[in-house]
mmCIF file as gemmi writes it, N, C-alpha and C atoms, coordinates in Angstrom:
data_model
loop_
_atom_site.group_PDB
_atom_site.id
_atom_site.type_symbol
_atom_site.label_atom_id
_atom_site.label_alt_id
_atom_site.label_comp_id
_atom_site.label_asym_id
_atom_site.label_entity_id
_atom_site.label_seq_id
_atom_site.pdbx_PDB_ins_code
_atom_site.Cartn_x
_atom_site.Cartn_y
_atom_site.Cartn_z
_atom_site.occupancy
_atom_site.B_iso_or_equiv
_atom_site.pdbx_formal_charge
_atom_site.auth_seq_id
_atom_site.auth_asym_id
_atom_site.pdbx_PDB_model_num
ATOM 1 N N . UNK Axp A 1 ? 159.1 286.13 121.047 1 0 ? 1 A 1
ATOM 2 C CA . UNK Axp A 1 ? 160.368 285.484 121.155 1 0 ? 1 A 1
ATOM 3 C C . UNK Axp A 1 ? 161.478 286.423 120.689 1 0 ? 1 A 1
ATOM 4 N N . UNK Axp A 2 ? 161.401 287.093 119.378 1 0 ? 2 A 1
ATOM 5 C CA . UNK Axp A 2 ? 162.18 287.971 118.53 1 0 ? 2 A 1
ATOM 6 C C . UNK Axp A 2 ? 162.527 289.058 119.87 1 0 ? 2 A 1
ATOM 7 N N . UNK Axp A 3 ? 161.56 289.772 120.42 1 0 ? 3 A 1
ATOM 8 C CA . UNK Axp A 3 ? 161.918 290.904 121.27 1 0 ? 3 A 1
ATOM 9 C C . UNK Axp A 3 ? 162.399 290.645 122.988 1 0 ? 3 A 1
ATOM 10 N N . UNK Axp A 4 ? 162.461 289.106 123.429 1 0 ? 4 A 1
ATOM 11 C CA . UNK Axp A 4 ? 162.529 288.002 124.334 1 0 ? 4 A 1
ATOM 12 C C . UNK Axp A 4 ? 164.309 288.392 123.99 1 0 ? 4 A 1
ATOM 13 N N . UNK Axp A 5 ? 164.738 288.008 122.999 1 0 ? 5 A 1
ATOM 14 C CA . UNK Axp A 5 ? 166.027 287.549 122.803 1 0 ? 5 A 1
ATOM 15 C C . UNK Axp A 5 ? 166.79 288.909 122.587 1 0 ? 5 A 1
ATOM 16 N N . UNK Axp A 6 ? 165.828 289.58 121.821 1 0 ? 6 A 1
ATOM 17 C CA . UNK Axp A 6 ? 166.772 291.497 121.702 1 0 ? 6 A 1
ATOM 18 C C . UNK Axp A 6 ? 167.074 291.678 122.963 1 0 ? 6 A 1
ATOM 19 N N . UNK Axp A 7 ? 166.133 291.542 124.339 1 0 ? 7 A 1
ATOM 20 C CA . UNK Axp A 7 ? 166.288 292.195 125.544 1 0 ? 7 A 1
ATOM 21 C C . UNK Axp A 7 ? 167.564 291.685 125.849 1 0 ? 7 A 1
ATOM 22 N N . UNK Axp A 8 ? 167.265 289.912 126.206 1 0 ? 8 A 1
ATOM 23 C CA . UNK Axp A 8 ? 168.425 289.322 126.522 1 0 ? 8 A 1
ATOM 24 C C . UNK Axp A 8 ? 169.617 289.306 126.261 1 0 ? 8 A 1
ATOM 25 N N . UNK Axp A 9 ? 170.085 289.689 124.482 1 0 ? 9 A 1
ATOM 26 C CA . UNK Axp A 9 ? 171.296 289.956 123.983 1 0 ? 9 A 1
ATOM 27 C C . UNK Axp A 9 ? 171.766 291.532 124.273 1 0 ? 9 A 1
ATOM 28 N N . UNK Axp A 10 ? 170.444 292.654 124.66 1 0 ? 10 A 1
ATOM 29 C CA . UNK Axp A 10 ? 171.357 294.07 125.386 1 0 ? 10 A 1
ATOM 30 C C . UNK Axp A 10 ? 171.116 294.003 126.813 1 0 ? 10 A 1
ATOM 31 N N . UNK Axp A 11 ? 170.348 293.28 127.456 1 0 ? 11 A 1
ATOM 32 C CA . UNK Axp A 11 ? 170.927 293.287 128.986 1 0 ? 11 A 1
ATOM 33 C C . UNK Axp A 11 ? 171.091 291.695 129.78 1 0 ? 11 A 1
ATOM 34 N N . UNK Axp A 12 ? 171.154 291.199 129.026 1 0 ? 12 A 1
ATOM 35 C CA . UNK Axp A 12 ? 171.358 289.368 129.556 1 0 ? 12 A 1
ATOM 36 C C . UNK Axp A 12 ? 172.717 289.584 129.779 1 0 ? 12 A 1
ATOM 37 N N . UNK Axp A 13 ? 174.122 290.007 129.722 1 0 ? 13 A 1
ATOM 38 C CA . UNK Axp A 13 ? 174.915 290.024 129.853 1 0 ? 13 A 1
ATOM 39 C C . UNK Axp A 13 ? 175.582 290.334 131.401 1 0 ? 13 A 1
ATOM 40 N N . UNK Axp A 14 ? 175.007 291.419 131.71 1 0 ? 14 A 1
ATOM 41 C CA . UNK Axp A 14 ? 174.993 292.053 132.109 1 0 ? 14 A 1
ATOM 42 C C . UNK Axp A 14 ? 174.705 291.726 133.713 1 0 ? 14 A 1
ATOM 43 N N . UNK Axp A 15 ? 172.999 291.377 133.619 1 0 ? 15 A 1
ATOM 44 C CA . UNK Axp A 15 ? 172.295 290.268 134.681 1 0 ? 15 A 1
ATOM 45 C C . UNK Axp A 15 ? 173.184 288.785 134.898 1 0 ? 15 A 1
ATOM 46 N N . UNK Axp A 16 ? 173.551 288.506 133.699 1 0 ? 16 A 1
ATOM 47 C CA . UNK Axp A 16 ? 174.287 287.236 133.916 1 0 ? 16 A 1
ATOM 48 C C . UNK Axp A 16 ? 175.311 287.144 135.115 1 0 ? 16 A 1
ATOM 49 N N . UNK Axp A 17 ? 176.272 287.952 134.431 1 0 ? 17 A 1
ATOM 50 C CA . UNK Axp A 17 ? 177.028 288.181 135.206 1 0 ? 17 A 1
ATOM 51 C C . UNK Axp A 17 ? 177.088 288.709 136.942 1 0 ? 17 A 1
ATOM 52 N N . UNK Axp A 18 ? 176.108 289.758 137.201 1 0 ? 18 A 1
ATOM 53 C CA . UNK Axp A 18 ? 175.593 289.764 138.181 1 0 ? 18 A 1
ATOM 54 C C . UNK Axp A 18 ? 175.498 288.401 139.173 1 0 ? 18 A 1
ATOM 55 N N . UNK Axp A 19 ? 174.635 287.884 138.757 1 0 ? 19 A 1
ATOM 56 C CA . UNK Axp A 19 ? 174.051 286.19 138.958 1 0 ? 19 A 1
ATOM 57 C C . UNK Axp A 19 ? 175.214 285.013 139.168 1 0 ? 19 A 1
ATOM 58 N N . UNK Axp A 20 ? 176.367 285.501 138.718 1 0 ? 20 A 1
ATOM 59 C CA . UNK Axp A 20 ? 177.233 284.691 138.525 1 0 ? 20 A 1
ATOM 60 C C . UNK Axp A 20 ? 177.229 283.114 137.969 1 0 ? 20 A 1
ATOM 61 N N . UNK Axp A 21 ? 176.563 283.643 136.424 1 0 ? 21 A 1
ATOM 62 C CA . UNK Axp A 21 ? 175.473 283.316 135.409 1 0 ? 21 A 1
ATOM 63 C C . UNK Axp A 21 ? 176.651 283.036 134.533 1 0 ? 21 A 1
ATOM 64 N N . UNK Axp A 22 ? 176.886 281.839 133.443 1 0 ? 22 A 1
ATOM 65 C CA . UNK Axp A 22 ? 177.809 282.198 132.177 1 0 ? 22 A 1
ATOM 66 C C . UNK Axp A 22 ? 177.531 282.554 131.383 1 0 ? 22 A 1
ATOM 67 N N . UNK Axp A 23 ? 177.68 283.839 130.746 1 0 ? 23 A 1
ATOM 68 C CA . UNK Axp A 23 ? 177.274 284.592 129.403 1 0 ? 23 A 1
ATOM 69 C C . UNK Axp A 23 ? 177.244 283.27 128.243 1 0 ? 23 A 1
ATOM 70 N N . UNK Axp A 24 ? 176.021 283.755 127.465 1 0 ? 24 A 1
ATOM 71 C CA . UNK Axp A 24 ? 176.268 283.106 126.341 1 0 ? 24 A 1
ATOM 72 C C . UNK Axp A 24 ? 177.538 283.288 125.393 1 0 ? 24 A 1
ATOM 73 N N . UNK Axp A 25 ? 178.333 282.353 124.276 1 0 ? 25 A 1
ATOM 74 C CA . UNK Axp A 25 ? 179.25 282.9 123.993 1 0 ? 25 A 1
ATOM 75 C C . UNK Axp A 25 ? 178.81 283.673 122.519 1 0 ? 25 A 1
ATOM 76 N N . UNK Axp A 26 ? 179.973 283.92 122.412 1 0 ? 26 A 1
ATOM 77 C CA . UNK Axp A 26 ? 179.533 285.529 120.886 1 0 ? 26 A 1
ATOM 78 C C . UNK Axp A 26 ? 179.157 284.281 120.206 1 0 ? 26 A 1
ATOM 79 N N . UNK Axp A 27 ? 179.509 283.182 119.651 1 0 ? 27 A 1
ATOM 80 C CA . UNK Axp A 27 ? 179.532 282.864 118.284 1 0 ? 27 A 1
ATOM 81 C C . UNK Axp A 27 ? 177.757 282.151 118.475 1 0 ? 27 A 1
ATOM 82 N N . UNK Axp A 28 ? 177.298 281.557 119.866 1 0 ? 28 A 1
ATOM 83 C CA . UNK Axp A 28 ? 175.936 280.973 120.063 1 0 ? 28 A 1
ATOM 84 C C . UNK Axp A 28 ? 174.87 282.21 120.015 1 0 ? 28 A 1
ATOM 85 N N . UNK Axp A 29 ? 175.376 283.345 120.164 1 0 ? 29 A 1
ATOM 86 C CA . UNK Axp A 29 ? 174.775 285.077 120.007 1 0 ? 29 A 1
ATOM 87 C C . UNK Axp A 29 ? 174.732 285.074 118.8 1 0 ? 29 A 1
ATOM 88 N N . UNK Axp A 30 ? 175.692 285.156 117.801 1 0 ? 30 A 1
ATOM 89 C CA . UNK Axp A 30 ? 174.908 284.991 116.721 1 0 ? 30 A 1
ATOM 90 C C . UNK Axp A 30 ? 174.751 284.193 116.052 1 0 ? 30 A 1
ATOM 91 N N . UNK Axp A 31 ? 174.567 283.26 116.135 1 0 ? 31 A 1
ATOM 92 C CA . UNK Axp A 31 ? 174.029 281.857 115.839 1 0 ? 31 A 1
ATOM 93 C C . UNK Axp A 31 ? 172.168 282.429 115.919 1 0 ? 31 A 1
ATOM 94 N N . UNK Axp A 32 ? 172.072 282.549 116.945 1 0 ? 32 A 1
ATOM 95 C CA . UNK Axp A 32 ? 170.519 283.271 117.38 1 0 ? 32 A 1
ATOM 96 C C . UNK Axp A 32 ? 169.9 284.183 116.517 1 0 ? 32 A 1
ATOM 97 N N . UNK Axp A 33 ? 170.821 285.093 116.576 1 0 ? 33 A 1
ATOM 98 C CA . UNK Axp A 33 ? 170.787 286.301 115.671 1 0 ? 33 A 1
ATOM 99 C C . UNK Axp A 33 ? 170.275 286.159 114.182 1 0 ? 33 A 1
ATOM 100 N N . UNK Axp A 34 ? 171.103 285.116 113.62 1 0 ? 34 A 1
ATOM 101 C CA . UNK Axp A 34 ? 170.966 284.515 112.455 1 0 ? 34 A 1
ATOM 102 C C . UNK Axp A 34 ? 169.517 283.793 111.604 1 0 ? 34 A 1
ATOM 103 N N . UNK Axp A 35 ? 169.311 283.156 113.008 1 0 ? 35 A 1
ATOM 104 C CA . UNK Axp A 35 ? 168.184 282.257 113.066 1 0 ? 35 A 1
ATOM 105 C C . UNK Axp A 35 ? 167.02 282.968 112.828 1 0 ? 35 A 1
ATOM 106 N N . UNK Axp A 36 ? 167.198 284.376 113.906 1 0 ? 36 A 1
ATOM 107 C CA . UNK Axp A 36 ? 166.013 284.972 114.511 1 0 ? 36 A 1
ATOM 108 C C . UNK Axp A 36 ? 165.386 285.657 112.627 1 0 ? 36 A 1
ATOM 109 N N . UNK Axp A 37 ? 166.761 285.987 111.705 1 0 ? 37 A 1
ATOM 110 C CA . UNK Axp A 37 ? 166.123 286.205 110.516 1 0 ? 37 A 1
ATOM 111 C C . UNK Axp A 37 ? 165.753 285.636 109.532 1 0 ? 37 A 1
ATOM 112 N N . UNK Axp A 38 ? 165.283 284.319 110.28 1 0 ? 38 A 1
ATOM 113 C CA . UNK Axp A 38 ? 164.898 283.32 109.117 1 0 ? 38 A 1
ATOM 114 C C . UNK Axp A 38 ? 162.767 282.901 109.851 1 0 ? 38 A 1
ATOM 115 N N . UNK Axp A 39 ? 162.881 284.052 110.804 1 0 ? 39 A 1
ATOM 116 C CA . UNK Axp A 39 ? 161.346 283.717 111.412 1 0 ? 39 A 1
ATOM 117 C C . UNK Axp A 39 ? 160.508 284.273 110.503 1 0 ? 39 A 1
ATOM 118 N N . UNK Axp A 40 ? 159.436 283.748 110.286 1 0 ? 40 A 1
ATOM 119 C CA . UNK Axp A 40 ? 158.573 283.97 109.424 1 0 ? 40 A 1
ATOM 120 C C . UNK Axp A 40 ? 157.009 284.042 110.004 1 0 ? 40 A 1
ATOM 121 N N . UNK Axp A 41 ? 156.11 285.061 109.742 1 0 ? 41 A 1
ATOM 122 C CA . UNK Axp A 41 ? 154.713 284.821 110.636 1 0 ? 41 A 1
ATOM 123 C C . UNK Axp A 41 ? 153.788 283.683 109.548 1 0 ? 41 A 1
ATOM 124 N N . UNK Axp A 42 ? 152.286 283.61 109.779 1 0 ? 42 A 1
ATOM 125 C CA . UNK Axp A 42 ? 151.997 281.978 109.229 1 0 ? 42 A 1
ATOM 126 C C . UNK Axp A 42 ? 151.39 282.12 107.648 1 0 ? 42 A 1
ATOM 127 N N . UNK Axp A 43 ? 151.925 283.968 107.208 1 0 ? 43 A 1
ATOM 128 C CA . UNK Axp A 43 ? 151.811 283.948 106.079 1 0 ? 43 A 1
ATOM 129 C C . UNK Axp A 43 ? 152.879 283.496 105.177 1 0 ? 43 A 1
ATOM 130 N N . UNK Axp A 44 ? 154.225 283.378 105.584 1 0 ? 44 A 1
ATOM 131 C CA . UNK Axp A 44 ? 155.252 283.118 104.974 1 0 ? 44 A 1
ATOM 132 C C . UNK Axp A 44 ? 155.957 284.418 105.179 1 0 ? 44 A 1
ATOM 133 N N . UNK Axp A 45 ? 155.982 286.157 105.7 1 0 ? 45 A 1
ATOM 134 C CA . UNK Axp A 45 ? 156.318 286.659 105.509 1 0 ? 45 A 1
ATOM 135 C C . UNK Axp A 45 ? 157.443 287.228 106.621 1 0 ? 45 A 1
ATOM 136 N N . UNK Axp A 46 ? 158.126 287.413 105.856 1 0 ? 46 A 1
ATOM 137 C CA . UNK Axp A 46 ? 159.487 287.57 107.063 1 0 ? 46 A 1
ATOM 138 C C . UNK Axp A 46 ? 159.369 288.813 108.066 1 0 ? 46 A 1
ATOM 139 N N . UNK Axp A 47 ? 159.78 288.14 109.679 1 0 ? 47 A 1
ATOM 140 C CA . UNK Axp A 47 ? 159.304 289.237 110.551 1 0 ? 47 A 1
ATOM 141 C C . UNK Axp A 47 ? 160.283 290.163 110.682 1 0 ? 47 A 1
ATOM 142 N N . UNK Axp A 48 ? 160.311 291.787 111.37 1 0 ? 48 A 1
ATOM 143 C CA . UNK Axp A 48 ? 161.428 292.713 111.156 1 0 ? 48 A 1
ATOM 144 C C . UNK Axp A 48 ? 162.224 292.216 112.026 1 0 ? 48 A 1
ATOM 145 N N . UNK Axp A 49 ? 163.624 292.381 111.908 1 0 ? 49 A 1
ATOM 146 C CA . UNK Axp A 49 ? 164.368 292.04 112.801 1 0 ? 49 A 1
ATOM 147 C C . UNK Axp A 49 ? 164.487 293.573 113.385 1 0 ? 49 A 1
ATOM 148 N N . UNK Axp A 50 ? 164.772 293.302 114.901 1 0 ? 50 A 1
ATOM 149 C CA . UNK Axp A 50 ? 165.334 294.72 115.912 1 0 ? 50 A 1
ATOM 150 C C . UNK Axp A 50 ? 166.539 294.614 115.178 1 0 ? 50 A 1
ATOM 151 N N . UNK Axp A 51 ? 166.856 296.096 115.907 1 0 ? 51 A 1
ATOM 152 C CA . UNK Axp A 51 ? 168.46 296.929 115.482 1 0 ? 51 A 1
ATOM 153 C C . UNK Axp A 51 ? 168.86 296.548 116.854 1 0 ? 51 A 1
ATOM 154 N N . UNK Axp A 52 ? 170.208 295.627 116.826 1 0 ? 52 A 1
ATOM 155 C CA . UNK Axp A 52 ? 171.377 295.626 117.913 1 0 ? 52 A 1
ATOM 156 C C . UNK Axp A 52 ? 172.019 296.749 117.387 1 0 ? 52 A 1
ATOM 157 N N . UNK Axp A 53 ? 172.273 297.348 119.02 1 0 ? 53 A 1
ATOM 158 C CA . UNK Axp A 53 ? 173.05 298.497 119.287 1 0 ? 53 A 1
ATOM 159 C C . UNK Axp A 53 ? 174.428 297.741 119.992 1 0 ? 53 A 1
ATOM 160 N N . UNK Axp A 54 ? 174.555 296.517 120.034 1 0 ? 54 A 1
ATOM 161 C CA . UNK Axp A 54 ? 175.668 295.74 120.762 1 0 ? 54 A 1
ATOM 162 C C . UNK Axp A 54 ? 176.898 295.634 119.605 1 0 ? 54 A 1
């Protein structure tokens, strides 16, 4: 999911638009973003977050 959503937040934009798709907006981007560092695997231990280059 974590590397699902990295792709989508550096080229979902992009495709979207293409598609004549509505970008997600910044603040629901990181809303995600946010979230994505609260995932945990089923030891309790927090997973790495990717580096946005966005």
């Amino acid at each position: 999911m974590i590397q699902f959503f990295t792709w989508a937040f550096m080229e979902g934009d992009t495709i979207a638009n293409s598609l004549d798709y509505v970008r997600l907006p910044d603040n629901v981007q990181a809303r995600v973003v946010h979230e994505m560092g609260n995932v945990v695997d089923a030891s309790g231990k927090q997973l790495a977050m990717p580096v946005f280059l966005k």
